[in-house]
C-alpha positions in Angstrom: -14.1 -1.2 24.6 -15.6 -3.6 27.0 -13.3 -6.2 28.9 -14.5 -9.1 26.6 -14.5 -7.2 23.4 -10.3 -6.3 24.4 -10.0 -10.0 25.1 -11.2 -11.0 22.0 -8.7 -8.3 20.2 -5.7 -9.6 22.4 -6.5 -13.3 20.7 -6.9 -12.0 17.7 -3.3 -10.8 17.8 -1.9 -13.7 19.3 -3.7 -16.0 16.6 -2.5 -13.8 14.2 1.0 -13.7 15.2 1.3 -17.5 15.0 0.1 -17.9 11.7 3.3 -15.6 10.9 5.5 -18.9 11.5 4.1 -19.8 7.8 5.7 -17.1 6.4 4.9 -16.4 2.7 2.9 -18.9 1.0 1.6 -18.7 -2.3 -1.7 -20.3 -3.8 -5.1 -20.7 -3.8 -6.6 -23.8 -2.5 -6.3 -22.9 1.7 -8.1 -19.8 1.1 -10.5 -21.4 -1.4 -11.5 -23.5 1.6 -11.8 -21.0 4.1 -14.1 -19.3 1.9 -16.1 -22.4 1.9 -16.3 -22.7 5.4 -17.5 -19.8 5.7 -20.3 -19.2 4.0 -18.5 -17.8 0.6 -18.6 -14.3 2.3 -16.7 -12.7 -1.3 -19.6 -13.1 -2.9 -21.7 -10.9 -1.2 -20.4 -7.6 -2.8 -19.0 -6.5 -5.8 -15.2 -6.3 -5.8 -12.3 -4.1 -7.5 -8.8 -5.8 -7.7 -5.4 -4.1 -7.6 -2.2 -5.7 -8.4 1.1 -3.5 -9.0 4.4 -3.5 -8.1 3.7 0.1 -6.9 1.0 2.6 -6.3 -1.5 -0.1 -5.4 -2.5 1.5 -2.2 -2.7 4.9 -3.0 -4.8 4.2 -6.2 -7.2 1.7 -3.7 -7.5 4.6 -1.2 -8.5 7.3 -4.0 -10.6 4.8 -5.5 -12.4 3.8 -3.0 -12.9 7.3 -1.6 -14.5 8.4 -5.1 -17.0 5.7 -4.7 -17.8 6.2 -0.9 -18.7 9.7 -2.2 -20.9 8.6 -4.9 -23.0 7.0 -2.7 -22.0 3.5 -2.4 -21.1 1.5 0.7 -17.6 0.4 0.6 -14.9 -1.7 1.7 -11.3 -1.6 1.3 -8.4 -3.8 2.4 -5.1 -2.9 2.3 -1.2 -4.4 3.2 0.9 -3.9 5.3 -0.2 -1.3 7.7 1.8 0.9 9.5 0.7 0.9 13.1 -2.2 -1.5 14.3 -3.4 -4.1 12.0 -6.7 -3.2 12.0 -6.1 -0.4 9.5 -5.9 -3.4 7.3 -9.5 -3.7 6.7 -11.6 -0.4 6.5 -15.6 0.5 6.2 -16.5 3.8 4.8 -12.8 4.9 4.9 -12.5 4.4 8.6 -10.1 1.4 9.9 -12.2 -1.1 11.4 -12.7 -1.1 15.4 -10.8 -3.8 17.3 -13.4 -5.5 18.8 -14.6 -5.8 15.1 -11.2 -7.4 14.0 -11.6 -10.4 17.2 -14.9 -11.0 15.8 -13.8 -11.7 12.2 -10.6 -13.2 13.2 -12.2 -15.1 15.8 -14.4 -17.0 13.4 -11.9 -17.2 10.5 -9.8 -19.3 13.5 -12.7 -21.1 14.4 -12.8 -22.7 10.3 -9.6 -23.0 10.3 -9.3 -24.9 13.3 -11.8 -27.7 12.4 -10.6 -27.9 8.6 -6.7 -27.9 10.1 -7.0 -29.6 13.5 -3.3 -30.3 13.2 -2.3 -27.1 11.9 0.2 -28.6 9.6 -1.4 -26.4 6.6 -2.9 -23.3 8.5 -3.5 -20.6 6.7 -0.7 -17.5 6.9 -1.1 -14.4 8.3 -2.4 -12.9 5.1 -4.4 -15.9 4.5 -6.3 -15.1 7.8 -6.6 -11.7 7.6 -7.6 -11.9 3.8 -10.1 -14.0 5.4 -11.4 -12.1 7.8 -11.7 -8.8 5.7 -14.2 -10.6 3.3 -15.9 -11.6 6.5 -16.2 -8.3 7.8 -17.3 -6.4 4.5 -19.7 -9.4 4.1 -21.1 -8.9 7.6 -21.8 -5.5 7.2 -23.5 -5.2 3.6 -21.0 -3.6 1.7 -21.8 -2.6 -1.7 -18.4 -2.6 -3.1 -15.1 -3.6 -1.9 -11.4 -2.4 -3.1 -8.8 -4.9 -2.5 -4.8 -4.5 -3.0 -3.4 -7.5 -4.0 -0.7 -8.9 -1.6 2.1 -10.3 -4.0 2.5 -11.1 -7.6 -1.4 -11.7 -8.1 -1.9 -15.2 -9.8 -1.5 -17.2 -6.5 -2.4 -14.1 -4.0 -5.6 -14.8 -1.6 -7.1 -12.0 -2.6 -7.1 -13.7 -6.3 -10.0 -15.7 -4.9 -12.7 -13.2 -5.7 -14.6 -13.0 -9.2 -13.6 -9.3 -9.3 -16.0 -7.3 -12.0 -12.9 -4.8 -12.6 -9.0 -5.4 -12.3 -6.3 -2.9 -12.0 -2.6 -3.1 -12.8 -0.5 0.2 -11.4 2.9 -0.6 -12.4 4.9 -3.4 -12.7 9.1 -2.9 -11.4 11.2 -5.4 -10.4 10.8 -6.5 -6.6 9.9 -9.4 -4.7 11.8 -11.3 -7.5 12.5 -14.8 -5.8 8.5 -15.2 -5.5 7.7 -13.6 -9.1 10.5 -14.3 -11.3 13.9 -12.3 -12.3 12.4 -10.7 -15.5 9.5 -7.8 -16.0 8.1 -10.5 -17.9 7.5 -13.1 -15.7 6.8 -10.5 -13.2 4.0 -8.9 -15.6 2.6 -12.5 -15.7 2.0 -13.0 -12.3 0.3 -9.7 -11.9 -1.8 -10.0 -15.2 -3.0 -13.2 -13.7 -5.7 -11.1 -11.9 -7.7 -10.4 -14.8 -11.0 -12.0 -15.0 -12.8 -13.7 -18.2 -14.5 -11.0 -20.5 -14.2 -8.4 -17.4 -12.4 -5.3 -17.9 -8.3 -4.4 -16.6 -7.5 -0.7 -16.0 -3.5 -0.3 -16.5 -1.5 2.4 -15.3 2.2 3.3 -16.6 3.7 0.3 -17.8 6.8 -0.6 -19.9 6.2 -1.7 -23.1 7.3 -5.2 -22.1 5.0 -5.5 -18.9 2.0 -3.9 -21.2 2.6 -6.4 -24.0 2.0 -9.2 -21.1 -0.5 -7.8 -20.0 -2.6 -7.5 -23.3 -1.9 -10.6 -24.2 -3.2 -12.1 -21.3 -6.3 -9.9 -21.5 -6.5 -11.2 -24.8 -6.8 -14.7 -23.8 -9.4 -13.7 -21.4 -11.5 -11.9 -24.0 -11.0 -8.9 -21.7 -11.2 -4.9 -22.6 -7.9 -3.2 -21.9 -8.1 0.1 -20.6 -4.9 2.6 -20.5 -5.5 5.2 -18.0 -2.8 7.2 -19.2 -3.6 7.8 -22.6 -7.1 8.7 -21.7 -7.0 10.9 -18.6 -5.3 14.3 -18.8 -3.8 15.7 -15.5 -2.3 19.0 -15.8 -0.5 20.2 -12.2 -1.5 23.7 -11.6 0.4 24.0 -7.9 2.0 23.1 -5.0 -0.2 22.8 -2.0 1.2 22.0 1.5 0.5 18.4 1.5 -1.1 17.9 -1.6 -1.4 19.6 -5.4 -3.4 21.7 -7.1 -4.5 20.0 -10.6 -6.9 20.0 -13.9 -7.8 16.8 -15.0 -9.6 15.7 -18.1 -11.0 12.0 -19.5 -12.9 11.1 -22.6 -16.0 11.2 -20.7 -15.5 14.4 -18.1 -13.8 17.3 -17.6 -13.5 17.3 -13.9 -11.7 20.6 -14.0 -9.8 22.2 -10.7 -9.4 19.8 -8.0 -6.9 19.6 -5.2 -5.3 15.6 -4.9 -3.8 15.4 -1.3 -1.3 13.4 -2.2 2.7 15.1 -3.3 4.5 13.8 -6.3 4.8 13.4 -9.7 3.8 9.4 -9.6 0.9 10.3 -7.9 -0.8 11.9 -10.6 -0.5 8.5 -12.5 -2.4 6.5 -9.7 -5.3 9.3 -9.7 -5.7 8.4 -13.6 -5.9 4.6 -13.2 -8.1 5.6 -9.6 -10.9 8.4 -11.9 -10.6 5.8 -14.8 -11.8 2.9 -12.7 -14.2 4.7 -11.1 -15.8 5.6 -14.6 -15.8 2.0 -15.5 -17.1 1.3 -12.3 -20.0 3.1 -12.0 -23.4 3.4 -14.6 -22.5 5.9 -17.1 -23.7 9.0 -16.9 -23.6 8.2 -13.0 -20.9 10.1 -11.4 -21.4 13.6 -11.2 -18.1 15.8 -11.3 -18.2 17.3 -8.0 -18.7 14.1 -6.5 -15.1 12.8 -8.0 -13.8 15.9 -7.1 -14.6 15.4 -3.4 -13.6 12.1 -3.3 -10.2 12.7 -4.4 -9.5 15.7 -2.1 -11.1 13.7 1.1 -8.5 11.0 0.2 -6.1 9.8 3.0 -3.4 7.3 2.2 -0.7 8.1 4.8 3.1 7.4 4.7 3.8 8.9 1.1 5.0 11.4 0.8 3.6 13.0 4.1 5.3 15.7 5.9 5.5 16.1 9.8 5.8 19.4 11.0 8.4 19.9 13.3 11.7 20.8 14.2 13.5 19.8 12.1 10.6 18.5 9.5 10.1 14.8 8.8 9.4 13.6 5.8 8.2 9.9 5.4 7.8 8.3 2.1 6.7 4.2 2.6 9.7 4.0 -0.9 10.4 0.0 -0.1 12.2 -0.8 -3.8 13.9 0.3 -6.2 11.3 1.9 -8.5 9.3 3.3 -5.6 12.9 5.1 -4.9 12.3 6.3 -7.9 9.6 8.1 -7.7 11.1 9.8 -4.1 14.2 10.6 -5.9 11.9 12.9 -8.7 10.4 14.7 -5.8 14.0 15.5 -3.5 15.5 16.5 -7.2 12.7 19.4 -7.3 12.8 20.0 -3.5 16.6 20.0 -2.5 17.8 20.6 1.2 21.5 21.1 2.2 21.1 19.7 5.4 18.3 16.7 4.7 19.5 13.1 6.6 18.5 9.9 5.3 16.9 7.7 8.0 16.8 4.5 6.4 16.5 0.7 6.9 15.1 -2.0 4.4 14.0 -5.7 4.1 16.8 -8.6 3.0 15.5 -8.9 0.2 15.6 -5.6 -1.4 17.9 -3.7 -4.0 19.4 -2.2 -1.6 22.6 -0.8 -3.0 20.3 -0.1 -5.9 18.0 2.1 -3.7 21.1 3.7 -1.8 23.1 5.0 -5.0 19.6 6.9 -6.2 19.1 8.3 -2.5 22.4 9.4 -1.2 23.2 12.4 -3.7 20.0 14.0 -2.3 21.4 13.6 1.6 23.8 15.0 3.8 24.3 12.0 5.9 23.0 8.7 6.3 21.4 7.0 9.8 21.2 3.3 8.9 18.5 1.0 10.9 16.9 -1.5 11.3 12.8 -2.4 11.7 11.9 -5.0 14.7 11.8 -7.5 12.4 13.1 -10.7 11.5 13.4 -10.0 7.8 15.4 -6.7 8.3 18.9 -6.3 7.5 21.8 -5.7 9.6 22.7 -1.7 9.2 26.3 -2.2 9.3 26.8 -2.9 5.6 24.8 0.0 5.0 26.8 2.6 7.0 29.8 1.4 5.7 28.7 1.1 2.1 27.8 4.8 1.8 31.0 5.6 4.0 33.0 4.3 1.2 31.1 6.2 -1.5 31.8 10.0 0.3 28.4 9.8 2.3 29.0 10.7 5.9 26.9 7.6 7.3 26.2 5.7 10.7 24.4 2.7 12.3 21.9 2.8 14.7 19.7 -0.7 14.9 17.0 1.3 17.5 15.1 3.0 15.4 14.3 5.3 18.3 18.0 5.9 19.0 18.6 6.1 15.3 15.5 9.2 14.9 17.0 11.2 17.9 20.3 11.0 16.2 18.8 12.2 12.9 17.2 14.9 14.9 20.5 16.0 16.7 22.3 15.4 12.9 19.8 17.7 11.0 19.5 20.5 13.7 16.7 22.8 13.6 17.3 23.8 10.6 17.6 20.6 8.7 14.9 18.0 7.6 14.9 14.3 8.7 13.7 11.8 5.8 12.5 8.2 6.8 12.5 5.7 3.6 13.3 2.1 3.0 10.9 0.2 4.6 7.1 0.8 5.2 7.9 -1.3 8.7 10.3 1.2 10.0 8.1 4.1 9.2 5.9 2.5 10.9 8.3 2.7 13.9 8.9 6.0 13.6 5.4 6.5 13.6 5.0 4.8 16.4 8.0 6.7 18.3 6.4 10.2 17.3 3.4 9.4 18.4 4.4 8.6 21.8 6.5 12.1 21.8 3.8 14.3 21.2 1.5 12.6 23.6 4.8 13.2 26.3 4.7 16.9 25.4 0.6 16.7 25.5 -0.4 19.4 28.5 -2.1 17.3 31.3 
């Protein structure tokens, strides 16, 4: 990376990090004008929404991996990431270089800058890196591009883009002072996403959410597609790291295939990812061995993903109450006497919620806290599970608060980082840095 092209990187972040003063901003008409500036870069390449309260990003990643391997050029934007922005906005499958990401952001600042001279209504962070992915992909040709929806849906910036296909994953309760307090009015900001006489592809969804959901496709003269009454996934084996499977649709039998991905939910997000890519693609067009490679070369980090060690580390990116869930399924069929429970959250979480579904699976509890101004204080925490017969502390390092769960769990014992996708990221971070100290020179 050349001197300039690290400059332009280090701008990037800094422009970036001021637009985080915004905070959370819903609606379409800043990045409706953006696109303007710009040149309309979305409509350059096809595009594949995702909206869910979970599952989005695993679904986008085996998506978009089944259509990289079927010979078309794609995109994929993702939120949040876990250690560099960057990984934000990938081409092929591959984050995007940082000299790439100060070239996009550079010129999304640049139209931003003359249409908002005063900066009273700059775009947000996700405003400007929404931006700037749809510059990117546009720049270099891509064919297709998979985008996760930020938030709700209706007033998201990636709603800006006349998406052939939409996907729903799941709809839970979170996020509820931006969507609503009911699955209902939740389920109505997500179906929002749905395009006129284009089709949806739906995951698992309560009968409430999926009634919403139809509706609104029926308003939009829109084909509904349920991905879980017409794929067939039957789980063969355990695999380290992944699961052996058979998996059937009205179209294919796709037969053995390996999904690198552990957990009981996941097999729902590969039905709504194969499903889409069926729709996606011509018919007749995507030859079995194809979607069987695309699934098993599909990374999606942070779910689920063990770290070999001593003790293990298990890191699941489970950030609300249904995405504890799903966690909790998997400890119930993999129990550990000796498992500790590193955890912090976000404000504006379920927390107790998420704690009384995670603490009968732990021996003891190391509360923190991500680097963040959004995180909560892991006093409460401690002392909450303290008074409910789990041995707990507080640690707000999150360094300080992983050696501790190391010296807590012993060699023997298995560390398990949840709660916030920002901490794991941390701890991420931390690890990293350890094994680079142990590296041999």
């Amino acid at each position: 990376m050349t001197d300039g092209s690290l400059e332009l990187y280090q701008q990037a972040l800094r422009y970036l990090k001021g637009r985080e003063r915004y905070g959370i901003k819903f609606g379409l008409e800043n990045i409706a004008r953006l696109m303007k500036a710009l040149g309309r870069p979305e409509l350059d390449y096809e595009s594949i929404l995702i909206a869910g309260t979970n599952g989005k990003g695993s679904t986008a990643a085996l998506l978009e991996s089944i259509l990289r391997n079927a010979g078309r050029r794609t995109g994929r934007y993702t939120s949040p990431h876990i250690r560099q922005v960057e990984e934000r906005i990938a081409l092929e499958g591959q984050p995007i270089s940082r000299s790439e990401l100060g070239s996009a952001v550079g010129r999304v600042a640049e139209a931003a800058g003359a249409l908002w001279p005063d900066d009273t209504a700059a775009p947000t962070f996700f405003e400007a890196m929404t931006a700037a992915a749809f510059v990117v992909f546009a720049e270099h040709r891509v064919e297709v591009a998979v985008l996760e929806v930020g938030m709700g849906g209706r007033y998201d910036a990636t709603n800006v883009v006349p998406a052939g296909l939409s996907i729903v994953t799941t709809i839970g309760f979170d996020h509820e002072r931006f969507l609503g307090s009911t699955l209902a009015s939740i389920a109505s900001e997500k179906a929002a996403i749905i395009k006129e006489g284009r089709p949806v592809v739906v995951g698992r969804l309560l009968p409430e959410a999926l009634q919403v959901v139809r509706e609104e496709a029926k308003r939009k003269k829109a084909t509904v597609i349920e991905a879980i009454r017409e794929v067939e996934i039957e789980a063969v084996e355990e695999l380290a790291g992944g699961q052996r499977l058979r998996l059937r649709t009205e179209q294919n039998d796709y037969g053995s295939l390996v999904l690198p991905l552990l957990g009981q939910h996941q097999l729902d997000n590969l039905a709504v990812a194969v499903r889409a890519a069926e729709v996606a693609c011509p018919p007749g067009s995507l030859d079995k061995e194809v979607v069987r490679q695309g699934i098993q070369g599909a990374r999606w980090p942070g779910r689920l993903e063990r770290i070999a060690g001593t003790p293990p580390i298990l890191l699941d990116a489970a950030h609300n109450v249904q995405a504890v869930d799903a966690l909790v399924r998997y400890l119930e069929q993999h129990p550990h006497p000796r498992r500790v429970l590193l955890f912090g959250v976000m404000k504006d979480k379920r927390v107790f919620e998420m704690l009384s579904r995670l603490l009968p699976h732990v021996a003891y509890l190391v509360a923190s806290r991500p680097a963040m101004s959004r995180s909560r204080g892991p006093e409460q925490l401690s002392r909450w599970a303290v008074e409910r017969g789990t041995p707990a502390e507080a640690i707000r390092s999150s360094s300080e608060a992983l050696s501790r769960a190391r010296e807590l769990a012993g060699p023997d014992g298995e560390i398990l980082v949840a709660g916030s996708i920002f901490l794991l990221g941390e701890i991420v971070a931390w690890l990293a840095q350890g094994r680079k100290a142990l590296a041999p020179v």
